[in-house]
C-alpha positions as a printed Julia matrix, in Angstrom:
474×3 Matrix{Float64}:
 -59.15  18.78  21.13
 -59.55  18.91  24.75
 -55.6   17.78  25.46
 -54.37  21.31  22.83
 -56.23  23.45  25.05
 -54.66  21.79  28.22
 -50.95  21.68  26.45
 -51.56  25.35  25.59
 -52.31  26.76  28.76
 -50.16  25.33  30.53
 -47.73  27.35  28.75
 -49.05  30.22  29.18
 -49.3   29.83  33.13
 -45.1   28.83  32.61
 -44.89  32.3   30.89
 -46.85  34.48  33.5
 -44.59  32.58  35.96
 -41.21  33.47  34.61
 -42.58  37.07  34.13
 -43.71  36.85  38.04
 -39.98  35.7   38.7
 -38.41  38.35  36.86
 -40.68  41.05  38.24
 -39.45  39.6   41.69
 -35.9   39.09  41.1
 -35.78  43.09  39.64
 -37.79  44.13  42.97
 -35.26  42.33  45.2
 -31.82  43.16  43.68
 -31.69  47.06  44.44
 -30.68  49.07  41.67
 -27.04  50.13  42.41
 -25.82  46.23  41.99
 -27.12  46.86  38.66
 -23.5   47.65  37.64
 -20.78  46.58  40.04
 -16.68  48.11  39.29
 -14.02  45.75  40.38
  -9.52  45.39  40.36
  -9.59  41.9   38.16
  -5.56  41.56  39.42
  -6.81  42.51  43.23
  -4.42  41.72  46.27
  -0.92  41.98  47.5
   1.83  41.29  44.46
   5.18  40.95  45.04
   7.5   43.71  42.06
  10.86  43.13  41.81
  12.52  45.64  39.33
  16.08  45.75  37.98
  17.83  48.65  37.58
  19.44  47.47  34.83
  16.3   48.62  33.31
  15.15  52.53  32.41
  11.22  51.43  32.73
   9.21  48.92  33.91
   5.24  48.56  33.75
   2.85  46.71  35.67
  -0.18  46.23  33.99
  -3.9   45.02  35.56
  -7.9   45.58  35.25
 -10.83  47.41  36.22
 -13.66  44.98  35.21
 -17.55  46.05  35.3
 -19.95  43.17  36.9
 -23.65  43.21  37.85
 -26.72  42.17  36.38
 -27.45  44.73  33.75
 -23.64  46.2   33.71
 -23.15  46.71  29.32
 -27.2   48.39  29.37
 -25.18  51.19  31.21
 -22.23  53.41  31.14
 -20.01  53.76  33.92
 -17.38  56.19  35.55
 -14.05  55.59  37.82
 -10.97  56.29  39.28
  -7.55  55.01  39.97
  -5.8   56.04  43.15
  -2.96  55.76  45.24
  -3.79  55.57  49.12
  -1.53  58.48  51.02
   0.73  57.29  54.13
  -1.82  58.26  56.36
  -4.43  55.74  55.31
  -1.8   52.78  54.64
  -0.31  53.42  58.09
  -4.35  52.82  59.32
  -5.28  49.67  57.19
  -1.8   48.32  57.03
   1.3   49.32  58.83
  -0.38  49.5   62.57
  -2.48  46.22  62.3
   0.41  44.4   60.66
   3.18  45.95  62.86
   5.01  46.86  59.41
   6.87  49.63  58.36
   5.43  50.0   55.44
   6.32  53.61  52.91
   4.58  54.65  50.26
   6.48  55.76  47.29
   6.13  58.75  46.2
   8.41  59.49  42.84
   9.74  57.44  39.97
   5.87  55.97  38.74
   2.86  57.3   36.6
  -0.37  55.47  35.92
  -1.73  56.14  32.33
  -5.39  56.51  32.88
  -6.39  57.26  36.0
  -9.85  58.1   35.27
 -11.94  55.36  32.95
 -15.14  55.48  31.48
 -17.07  52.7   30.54
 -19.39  53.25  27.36
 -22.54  50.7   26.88
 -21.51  47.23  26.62
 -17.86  47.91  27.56
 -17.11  45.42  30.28
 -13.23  46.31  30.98
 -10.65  48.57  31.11
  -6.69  48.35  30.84
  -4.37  50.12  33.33
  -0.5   50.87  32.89
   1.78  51.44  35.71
   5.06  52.61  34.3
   7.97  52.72  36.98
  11.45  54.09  36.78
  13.74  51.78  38.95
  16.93  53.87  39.27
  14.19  56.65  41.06
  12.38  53.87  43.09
  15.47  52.59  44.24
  16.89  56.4   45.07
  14.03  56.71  47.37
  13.81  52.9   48.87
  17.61  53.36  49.67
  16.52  56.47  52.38
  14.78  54.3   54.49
  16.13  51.08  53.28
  14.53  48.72  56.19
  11.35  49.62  55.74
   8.66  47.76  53.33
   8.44  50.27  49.97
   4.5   49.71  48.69
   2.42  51.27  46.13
  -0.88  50.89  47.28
  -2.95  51.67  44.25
  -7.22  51.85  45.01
 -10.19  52.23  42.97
 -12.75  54.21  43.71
 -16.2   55.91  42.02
 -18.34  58.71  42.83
 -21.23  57.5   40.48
 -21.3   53.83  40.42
 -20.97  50.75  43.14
 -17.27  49.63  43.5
 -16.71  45.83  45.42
 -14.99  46.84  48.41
 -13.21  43.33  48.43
 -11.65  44.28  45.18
 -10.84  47.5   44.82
  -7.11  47.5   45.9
  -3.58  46.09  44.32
  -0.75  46.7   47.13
   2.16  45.79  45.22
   5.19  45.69  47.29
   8.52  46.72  45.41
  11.87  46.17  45.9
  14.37  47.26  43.42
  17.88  44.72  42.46
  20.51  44.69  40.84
  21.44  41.65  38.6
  25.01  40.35  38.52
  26.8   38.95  35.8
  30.23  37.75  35.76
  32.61  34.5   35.97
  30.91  31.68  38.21
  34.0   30.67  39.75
  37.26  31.58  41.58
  39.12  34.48  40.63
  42.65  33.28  39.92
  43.28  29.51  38.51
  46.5   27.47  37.89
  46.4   25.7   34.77
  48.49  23.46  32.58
  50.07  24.33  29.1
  52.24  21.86  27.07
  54.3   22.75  24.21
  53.12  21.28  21.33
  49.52  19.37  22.85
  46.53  22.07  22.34
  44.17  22.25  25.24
  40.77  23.46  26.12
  40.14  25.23  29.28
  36.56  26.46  29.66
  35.53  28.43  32.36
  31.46  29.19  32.99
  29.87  33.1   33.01
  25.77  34.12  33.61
  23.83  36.28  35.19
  22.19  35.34  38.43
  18.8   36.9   37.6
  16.16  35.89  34.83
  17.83  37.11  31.49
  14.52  39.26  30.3
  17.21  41.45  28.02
  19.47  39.32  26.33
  22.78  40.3   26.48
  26.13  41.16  24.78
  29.25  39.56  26.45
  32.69  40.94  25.53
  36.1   39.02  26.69
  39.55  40.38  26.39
  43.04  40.51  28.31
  43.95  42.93  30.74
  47.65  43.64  30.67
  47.21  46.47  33.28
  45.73  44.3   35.84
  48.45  41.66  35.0
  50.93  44.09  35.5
  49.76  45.45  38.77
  48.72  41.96  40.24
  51.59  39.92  39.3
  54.54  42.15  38.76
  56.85  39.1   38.57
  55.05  36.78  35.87
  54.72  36.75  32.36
  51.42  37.76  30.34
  51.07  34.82  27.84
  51.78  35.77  24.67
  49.23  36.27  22.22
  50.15  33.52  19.93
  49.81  31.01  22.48
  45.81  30.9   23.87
  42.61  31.89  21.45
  39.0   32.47  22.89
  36.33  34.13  21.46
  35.69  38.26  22.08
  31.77  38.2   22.42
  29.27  35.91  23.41
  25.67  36.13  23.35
  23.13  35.83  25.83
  19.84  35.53  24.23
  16.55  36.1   26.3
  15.96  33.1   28.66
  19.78  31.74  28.9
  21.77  32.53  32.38
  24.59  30.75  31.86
  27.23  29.77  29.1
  31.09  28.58  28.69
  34.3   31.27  27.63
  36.47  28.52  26.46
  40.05  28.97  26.3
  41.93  27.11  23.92
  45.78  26.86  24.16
  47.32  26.39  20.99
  50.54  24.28  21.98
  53.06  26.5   20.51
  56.5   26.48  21.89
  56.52  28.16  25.21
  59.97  29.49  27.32
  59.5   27.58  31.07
  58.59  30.16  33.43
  55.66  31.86  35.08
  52.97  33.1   32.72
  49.63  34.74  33.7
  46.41  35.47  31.38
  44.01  37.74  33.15
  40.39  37.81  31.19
  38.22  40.75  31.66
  34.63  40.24  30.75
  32.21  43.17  30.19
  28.46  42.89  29.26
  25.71  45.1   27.69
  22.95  46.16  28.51
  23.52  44.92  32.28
  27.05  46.35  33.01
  28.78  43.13  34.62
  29.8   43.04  38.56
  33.18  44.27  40.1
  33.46  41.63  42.01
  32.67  39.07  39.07
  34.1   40.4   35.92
  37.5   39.13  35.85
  39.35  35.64  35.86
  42.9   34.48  35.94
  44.95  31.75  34.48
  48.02  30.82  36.04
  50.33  28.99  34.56
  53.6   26.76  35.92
  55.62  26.31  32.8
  58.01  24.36  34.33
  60.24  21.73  32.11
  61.0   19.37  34.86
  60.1   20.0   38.39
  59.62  16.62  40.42
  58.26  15.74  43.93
  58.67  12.96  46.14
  58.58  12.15  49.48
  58.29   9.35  52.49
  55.2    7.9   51.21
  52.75   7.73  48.36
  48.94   5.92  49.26
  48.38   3.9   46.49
  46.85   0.86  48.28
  43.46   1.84  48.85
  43.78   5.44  46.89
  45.23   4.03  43.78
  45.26   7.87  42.73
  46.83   9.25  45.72
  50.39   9.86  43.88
  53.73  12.35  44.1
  53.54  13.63  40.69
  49.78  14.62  40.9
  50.52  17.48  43.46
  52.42  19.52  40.51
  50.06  18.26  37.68
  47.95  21.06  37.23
  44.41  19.03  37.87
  42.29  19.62  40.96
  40.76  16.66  40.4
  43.87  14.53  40.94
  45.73  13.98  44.66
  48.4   12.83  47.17
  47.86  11.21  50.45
  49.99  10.25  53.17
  49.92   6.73  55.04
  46.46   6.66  56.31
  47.24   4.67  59.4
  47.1    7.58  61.92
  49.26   7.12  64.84
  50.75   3.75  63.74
  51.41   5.74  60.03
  54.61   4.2   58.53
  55.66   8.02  57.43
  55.58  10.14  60.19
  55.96  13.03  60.26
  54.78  13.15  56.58
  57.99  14.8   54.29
  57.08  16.37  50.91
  60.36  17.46  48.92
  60.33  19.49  45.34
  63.05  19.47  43.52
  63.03  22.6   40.98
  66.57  21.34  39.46
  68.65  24.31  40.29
  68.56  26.8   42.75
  66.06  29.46  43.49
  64.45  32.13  45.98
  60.57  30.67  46.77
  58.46  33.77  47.94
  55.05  31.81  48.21
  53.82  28.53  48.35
  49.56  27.45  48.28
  48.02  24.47  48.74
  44.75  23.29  47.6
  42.98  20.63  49.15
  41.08  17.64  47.84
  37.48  17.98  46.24
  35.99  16.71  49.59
  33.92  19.07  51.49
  32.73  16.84  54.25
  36.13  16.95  55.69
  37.21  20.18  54.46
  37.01  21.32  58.44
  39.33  18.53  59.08
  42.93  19.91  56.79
  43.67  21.91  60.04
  47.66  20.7   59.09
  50.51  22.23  61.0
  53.45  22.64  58.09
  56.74  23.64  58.08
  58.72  24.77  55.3
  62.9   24.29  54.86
  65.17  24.96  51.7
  68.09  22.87  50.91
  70.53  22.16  48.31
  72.16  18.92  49.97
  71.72  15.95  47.66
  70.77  13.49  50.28
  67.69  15.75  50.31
  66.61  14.05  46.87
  65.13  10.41  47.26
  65.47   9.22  43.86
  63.1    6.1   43.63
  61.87   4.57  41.24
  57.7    5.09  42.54
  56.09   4.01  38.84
  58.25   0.42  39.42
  57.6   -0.25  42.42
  54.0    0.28  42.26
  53.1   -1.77  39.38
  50.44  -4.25  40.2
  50.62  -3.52  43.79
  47.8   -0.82  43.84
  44.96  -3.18  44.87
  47.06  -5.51  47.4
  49.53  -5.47  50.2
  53.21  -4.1   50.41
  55.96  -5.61  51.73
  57.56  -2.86  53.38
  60.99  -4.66  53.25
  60.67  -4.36  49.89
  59.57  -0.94  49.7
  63.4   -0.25  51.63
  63.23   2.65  52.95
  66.24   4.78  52.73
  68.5    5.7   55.28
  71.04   7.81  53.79
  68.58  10.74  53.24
  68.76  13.8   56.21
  64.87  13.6   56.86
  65.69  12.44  60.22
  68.08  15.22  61.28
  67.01  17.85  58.7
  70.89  18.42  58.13
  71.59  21.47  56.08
  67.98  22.55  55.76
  67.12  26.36  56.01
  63.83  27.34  58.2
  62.18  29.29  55.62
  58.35  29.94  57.21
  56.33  27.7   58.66
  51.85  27.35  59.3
  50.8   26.51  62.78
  47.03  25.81  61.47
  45.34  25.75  58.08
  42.56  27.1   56.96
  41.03  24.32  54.71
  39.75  26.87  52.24
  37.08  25.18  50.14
  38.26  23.27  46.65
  39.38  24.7   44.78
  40.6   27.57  46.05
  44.48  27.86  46.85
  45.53  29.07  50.69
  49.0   30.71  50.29
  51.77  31.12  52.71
  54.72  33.62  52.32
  58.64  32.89  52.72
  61.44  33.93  53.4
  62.53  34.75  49.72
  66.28  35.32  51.42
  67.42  31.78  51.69
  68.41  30.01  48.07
  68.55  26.26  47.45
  67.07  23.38  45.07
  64.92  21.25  47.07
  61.71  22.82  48.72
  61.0   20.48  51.89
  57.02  20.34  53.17
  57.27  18.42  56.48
  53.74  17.83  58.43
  54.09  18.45  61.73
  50.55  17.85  62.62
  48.18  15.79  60.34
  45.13  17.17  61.14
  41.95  15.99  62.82
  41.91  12.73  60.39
  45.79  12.04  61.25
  46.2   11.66  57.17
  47.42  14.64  55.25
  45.82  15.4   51.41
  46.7   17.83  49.11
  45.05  17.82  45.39
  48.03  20.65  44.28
  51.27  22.68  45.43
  51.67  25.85  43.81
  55.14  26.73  44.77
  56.34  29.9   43.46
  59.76  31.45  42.68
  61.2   35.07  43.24
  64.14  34.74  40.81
């Protein structure tokens, strides 16, 4: 009996103490941290907005803390801090130019009340970009913020918490081809082939969006008065494309169909639109150019095929960046110098441009800086008419005997007899692959064979060219 009236009183002297705690703990918290008022999303967020947009909202919360905060109601306000204060807490300390906006936003509750045993409250920003971006572009290099405070007259808000300055800058998202403007492509009578050529948008796709694809004849007609548009019968692709939410990029492939073609220039100029971001200027077109030429050959003093087994004539007219020529890569001691390129087009034209790209190699793209010269001639000792395929065979990997090889003398390479001067390139550019650098001629001067001669091989003392796009004026 005596260890049940122990046992019990000790529990009682537990209770009294707890009570004594609580008494204390309500005696030394004072009475305003009873209910504390507090930003949830507090600090210094970074908004981007798109134009392509007509709203955007930012959304955050005013939470209530403390140690009796849902046993009473509560009262705020949201804010936005004028110039005059941001300049004080923010621009001068920081040394930023920082501008409040002051148009193109509204906040949907700006004053909350919090009823018994409501803990926290929802806040909308809702933004107009095309109005931010209005105002950010009158002082465009200064820092655009909107510094939005809470504040209360009745109830204790956490001073470390009570601001969002959300710094906003307004973009506009691009969308359009991913690649060069204008590129030469192969079609074959008879053989279908796929082109493709990539299109996105360089910002996260939050819309989704509606791609539309068709030819402009227009630009075709103002851009390349003297080539062919490709007619209809000959390429298919598809007139929209979707976007959905998430994807930035996707493939417009271009299928030509193989039907019989006449030989001549042809061009197929693709304009792409989009909805609901309108695509870019600058982006929103791309160009196929096509050589439809039956029989065009090039040759020339020498082919690398030892160590390049690729490096070939025929690849600089085969339509595919992705194939080459080289010249002897023994620099000085080079058995072709100066390096001699001749086309023959079979008959005789006017040339009024010729490009060149150079080989998928950017880490010695600064190194094409080739001096060129550029001669017309219909004289048939022009024309070396070897057999390269023959005399190749099996040799790609090994030596050559250059007695063998037997070079010709009864060409004019030496003394460039009866070839016409018709422009010439004292440095190239090296434009990066695969982009075409173009050269005008003198369109005046007729003849079959288009003669290339190197005068200067460049930093490496080895010329390489992945195509020739030579074209005519006739």
């Amino acid at each position: 009996m005596k260890t049940k009236f122990i046992g019990i009183a000790s529990m009682l002297a537990l209770l009294a103490a707890c009570e004594q705690d609580k008494y204390e703990l309500d005696n030394l918290v004072p009475e305003e941290y009873n209910k504390v008022l507090y930003i949830k999303e507090y600090g210094t967020p970074e908004i981007t907005l798109y134009n392509a947009d007509e709203k955007s909202t930012y959304s955050f919360s005013v939470n209530l803390g403390g140690k009796d905060f849902m046993a009473q109601p509560a009262a705020c306000d949201i804010h936005t801090l004028t110039q005059a204060e941001v300049d004080q807490k923010y621009s001068i300390p920081e040394g930023t130019n920082y501008k409040v906006l002051t148009k193109g936003y509204s906040i949907d509750n700006s004053h909350l009340d919090f009823a018994t045993e409501e803990f926290y409250k929802q806040v909308t920003v809702s933004m107009t970009p095309k109005v931010i971006e209005d105002e950010i572009n009158t002082a465009p290099n200064s820092t655009w913020v909107l510094p939005i405070c809470l504040r209360s007259e009745s109830d204790l808000v956490n001073a470390a918490k009570n601001e969002i300055f959300m710094k906003i800058n307004v973009v506009s998202p691009s969308v359009g081809f991913n690649s060069a403007v204008e590129r030469i492509v192969q079609y074959e009578n008879g053989t279908p082939r796929v082109n493709s050529v990539e299109f996105g948008i360089d910002a996260e796709n939050q819309w989704g969006l509606t791609c539309t694809f068709a030819v402009d004849e227009t630009y075709a007609t103002a851009m390349y008065p003297t080539y062919k548009l490709l007619p209809a019968e000959c390429y298919e692709f598809s007139e929209n494309i979707q976007l959905r939410k998430g994807e930035k990029t996707a493939d417009l492939f271009i299928t030509f169909t193989g039907e019989k073609l006449e030989w001549g220039d042809y061009v197929l100029p693709i304009r792409m639109s989009s909805d609901p971001v309108a695509s870019s200027p600058e982006k929103n077109m791309h160009v196929l150019v096509i050589h439809h030429s039956s029989n065009w050959e090039v040759t020339g003093k020498y082919e690398e095929r030892r160590y390049n087994s690729g490096g070939k004539f025929k690849h600089l007219l085969d339509g595919d960046p992705e194939t080459y020529w080289a010249s002897h890569w023994d620099g000085p001691n080079a058995r072709d110098l100066p390096p001699v390129l001749v086309i023959d087009t079979k008959e005789e034209h006017s040339f009024g441009k010729i490009g060149f790209m150079h080989i998928n190699n950017d880490d010695q793209k600064d190194k094409h800086n080739y001096q060129l010269e550029f001669y017309v001639s219909s004289d048939s000792k022009t024309w070396w008419n070897f057999d390269h395929e023959k005399f190749w065979e099996g040799k790609e990997s090994g030596d050559v005997d250059w007695t063998e090889y037997g070079w010709k003398t009864d060409t004019n390479w030496e003394n460039q007899a009866n070839w016409v001067p018709v422009g010439k390139v004292t440095e190239m550019k090296s434009l990066h692959h695969p982009e075409y650098e173009y050269f005008d001629l003198d369109s005046s001067v007729k003849g079959r064979y288009f003669i290339i001669k190197v005068t200067y091989s460049g930093t490496r003392d080895m010329v390489e060219f992945a195509e020739i796009d030579l074209q005519t004026v006739d």
